[in-house]
C-alpha positions as semicolon CSV with decimal commas, in nm:
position;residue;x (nm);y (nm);z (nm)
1;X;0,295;-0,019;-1,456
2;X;0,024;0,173;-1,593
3;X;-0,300;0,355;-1,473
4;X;-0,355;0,303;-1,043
5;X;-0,623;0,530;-0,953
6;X;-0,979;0,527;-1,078
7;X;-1,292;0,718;-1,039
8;X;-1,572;0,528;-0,951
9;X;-1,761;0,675;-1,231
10;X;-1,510;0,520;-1,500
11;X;-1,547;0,169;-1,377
12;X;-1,769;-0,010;-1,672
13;X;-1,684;-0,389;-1,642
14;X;-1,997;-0,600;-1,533
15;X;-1,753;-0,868;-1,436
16;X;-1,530;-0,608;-1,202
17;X;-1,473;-0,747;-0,889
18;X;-1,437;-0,524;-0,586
19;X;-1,205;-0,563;-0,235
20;X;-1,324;-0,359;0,058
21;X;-1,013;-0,286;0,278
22;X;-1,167;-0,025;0,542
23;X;-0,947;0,031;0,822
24;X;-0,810;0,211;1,095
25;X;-0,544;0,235;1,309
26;X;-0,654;0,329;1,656
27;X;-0,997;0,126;1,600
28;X;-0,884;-0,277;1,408
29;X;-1,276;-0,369;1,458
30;X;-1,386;-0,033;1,289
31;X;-1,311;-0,185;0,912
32;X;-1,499;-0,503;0,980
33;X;-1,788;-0,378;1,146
34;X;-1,831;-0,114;0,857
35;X;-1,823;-0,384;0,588
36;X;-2,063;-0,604;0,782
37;X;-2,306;-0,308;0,794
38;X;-2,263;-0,230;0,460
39;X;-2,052;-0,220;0,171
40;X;-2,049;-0,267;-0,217
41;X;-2,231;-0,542;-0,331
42;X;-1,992;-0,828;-0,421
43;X;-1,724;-0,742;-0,256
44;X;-1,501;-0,938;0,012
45;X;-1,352;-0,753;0,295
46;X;-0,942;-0,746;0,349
47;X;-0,817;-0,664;0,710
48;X;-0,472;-0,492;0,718
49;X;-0,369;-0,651;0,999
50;X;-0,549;-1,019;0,946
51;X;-0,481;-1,068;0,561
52;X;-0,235;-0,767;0,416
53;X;0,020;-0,846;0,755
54;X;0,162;-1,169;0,923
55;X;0,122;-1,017;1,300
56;X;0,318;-1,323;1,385
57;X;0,679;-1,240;1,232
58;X;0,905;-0,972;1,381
59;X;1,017;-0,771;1,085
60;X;0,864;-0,442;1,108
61;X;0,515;-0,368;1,293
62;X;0,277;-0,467;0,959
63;X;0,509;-0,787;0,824
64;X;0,463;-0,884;0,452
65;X;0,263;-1,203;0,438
66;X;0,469;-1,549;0,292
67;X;0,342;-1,625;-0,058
68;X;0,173;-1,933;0,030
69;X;-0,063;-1,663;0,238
70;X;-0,092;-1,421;0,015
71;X;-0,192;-1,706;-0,211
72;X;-0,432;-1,871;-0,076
73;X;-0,571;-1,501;0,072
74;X;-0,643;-1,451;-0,373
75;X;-0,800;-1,819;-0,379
76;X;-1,032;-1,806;-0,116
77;X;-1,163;-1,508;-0,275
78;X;-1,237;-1,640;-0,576
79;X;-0,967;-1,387;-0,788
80;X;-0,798;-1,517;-1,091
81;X;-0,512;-1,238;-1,173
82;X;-0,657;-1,117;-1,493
83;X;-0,980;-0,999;-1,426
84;X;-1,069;-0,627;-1,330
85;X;-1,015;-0,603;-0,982
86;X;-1,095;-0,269;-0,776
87;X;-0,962;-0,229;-0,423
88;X;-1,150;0,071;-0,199
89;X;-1,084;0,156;0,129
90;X;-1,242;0,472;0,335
91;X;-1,088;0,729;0,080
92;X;-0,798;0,929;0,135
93;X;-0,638;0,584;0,318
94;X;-0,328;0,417;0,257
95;X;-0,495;0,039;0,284
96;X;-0,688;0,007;-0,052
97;X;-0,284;0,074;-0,197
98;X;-0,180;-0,183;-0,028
99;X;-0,373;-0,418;-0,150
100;X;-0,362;-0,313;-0,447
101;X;0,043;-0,371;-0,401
102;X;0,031;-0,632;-0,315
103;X;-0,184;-0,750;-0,579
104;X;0,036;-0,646;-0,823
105;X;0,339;-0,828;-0,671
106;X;0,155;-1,138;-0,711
107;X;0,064;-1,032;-1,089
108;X;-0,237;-0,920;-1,114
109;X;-0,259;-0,686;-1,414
110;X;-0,573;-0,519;-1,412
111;X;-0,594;-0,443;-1,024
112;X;-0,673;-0,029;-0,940
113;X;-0,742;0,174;-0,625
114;X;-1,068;0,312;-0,616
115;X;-0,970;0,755;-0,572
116;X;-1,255;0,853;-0,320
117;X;-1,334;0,528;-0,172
118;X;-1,690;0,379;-0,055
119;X;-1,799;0,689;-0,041
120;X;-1,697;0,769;-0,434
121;X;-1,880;0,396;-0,531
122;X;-2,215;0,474;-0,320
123;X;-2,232;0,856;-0,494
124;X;-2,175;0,663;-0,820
125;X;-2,460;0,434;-0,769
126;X;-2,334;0,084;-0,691
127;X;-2,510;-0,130;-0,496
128;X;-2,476;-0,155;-0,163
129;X;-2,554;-0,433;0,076
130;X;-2,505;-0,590;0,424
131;X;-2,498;-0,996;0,302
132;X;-2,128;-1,114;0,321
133;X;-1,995;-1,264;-0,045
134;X;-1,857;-1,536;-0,124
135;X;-1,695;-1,689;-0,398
136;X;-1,600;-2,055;-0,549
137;X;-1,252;-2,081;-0,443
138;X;-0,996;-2,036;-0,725
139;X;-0,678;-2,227;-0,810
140;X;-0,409;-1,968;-0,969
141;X;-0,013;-1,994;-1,072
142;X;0,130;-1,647;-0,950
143;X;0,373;-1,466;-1,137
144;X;0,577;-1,317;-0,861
145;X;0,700;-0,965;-0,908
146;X;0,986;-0,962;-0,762
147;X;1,118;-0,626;-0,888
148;X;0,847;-0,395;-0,666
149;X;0,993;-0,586;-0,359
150;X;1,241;-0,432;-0,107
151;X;1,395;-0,574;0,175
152;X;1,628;-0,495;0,490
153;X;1,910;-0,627;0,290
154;X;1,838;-0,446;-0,032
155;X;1,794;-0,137;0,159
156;X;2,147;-0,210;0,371
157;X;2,293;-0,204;-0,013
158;X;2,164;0,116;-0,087
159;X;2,267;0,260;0,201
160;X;2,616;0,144;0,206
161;X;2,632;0,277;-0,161
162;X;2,695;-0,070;-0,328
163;X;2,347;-0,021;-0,539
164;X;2,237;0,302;-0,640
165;X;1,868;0,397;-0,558
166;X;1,686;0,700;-0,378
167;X;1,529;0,605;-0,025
168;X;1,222;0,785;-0,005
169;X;1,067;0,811;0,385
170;X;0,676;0,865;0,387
171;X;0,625;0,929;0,732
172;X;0,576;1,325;0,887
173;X;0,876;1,582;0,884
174;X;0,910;1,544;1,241
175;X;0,914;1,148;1,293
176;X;1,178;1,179;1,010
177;X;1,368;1,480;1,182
178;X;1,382;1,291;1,459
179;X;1,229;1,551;1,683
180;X;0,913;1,291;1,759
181;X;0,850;0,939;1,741
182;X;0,490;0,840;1,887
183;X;0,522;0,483;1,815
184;X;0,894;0,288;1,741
185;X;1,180;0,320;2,013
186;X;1,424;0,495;1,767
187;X;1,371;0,810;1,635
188;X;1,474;0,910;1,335
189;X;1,560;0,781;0,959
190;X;1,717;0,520;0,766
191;X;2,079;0,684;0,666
192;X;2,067;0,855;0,292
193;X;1,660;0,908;0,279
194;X;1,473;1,160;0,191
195;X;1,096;1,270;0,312
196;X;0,792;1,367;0,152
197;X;0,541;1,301;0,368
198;X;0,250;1,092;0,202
199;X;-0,058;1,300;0,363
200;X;0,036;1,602;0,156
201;X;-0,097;1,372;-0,145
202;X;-0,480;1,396;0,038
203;X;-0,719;1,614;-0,139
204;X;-0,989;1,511;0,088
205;X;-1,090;1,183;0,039
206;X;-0,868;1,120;-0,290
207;X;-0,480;1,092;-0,301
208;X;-0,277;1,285;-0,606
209;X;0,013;1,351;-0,707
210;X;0,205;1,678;-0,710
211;X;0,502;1,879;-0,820
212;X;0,640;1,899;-0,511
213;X;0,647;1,505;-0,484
214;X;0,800;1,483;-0,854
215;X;1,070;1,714;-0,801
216;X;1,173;1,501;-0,516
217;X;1,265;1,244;-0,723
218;X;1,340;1,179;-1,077
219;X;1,142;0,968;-1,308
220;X;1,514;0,825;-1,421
221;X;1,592;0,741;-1,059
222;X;1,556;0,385;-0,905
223;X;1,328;0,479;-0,570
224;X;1,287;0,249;-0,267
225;X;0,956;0,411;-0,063
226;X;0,945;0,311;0,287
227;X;0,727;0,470;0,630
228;X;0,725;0,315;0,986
229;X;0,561;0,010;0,911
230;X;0,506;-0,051;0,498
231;X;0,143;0,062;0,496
232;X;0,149;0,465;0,439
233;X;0,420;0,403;0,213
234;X;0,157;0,259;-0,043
235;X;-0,014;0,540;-0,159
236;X;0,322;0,688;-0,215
237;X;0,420;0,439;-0,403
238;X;0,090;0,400;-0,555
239;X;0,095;0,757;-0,654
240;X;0,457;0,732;-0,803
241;X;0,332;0,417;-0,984
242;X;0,057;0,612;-1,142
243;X;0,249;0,912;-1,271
244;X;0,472;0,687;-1,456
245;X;0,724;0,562;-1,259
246;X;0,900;0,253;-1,377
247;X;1,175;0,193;-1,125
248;X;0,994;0,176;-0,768
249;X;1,030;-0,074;-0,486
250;X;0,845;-0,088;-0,154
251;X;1,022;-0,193;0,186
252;X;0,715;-0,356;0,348
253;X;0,935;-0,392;0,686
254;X;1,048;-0,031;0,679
255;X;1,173;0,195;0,972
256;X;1,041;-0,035;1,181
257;X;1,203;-0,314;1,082
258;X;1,533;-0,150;1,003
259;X;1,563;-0,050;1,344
260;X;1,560;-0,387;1,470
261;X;1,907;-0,451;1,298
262;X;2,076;-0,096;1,172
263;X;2,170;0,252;1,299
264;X;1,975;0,542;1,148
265;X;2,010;0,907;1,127
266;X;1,853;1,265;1,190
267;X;1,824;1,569;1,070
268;X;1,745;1,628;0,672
269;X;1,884;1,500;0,338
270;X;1,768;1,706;0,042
């Protein structure tokens, strides 16, 4: 899959487009209100929960969009899928990954995260501004990528052994454990999974790998990442993606949606 993560200071194209995908959890308005006050010149804002989730389906809390959306989500921005195209979010975030995944599920092949974030871009010297882009709508054929795609039933597969794959929980030890869950009404995992929570890739406002991480799992190993809801599983699988990793999937619906259907487990799996 190639090179994810990019300092600001390495991005040369004068063509680059950029995708502003500030966000936060406790605070939806928080993203859109920083982009509107400024952010890096040319660049259209992405809300996780408006444009990178279909709030309207039921499976899992953040649902993957339908194609048709994510579709016409690249038109109306004006993307074609083979120009540079460089999502940021706040740094450190797991919502400039997802973009950036799902970018590359609809085929994009020169599509990176931003390491650092607006912050990295401003330091560099881009341009900021407060004046909202926009862009002659585009008209694209997407190439699918159907092999970075996970769902419940894929994951039921793995679990029940008939497909052989490492499950690969992002979310804290505890949630995992099963000694807390804050947020869904089951607490626990998905049966056969392992944890590495993805906050111990922050170093500040960057996200790297680290040894611990890749001697969790195997570069030879077929890895299905998954978290409570599909977003902090991105920069996991971002991460994975950019250390070389050939043979990753992302359950967008995760824990949250395989809760809705399937029993689940506690305790560890090493």
């Amino acid at each position: 899959m190639g090179k994810v993560f990019v300092k600001a200071t390495e991005i040369q194209e004068k063509n680059a487009r950029f995708i502003d995908t500030r966000f936060n959890l406790q605070d939806q308005q928080w993203g859109q209100q920083s982009y509107n006050e400024s952010h890096i010149e040319g660049a259209v804002y992405w809300h996780l929960e408006r444009d990178l989730s279909d709030m309207s389906k039921s499976e899992g809390r953040h649902p993957m969009p339908s194609k048709k959306q994510l579709q016409n989500l690249v038109e109306e921005a004006g993307l074609t899928p083979n120009e540079p195209v460089y999502v940021y979010d706040q740094g450190g975030a797991p919502f400039a990954p997802r973009a950036w995944w799902m970018l590359k599920y609809a085929g994009f092949s020169k599509v990176f995260v931003v390491n650092g974030g607006f912050e990295a871009l401003r330091a560099a010297g881009f341009k900021l501004t407060d004046a909202i882009s926009s862009f002659n709508r585009s008209s694209v054929t997407l190439k699918w990528d159907e092999s970075i795609y996970a769902n419940r039933q894929d994951v039921k597969s793995i679990v029940e052994k008939k497909e052989q794959a490492t499950l690969l929980d992002a979310r804290s030890a505890v949630r995992y454990r099963g000694e807390n869950e804050p947020i869904d009404v089951k607490a626990g995992h998905i049966p056969t999974a392992k944890n590495f929570d993805w906050e111990q890739l922050k170093e500040g406002t960057h996200i790297a790998a680290n040894e611990k991480l890749l001697q969790k799992v195997g570069k030879d190993e077929e890895v299905v990442v998954y978290c409570g809801s599909g977003v902090t599983a991105s920069p996991l699988y971002a991460v994975l993606a950019d250390e070389g990793y050939e043979n990753i999937r992302l359950y967008i619906g995760s824990f949250s949606d395989w809760i809705t259907e399937y029993d689940i487990e506690t305790g560890e799996n090493e």
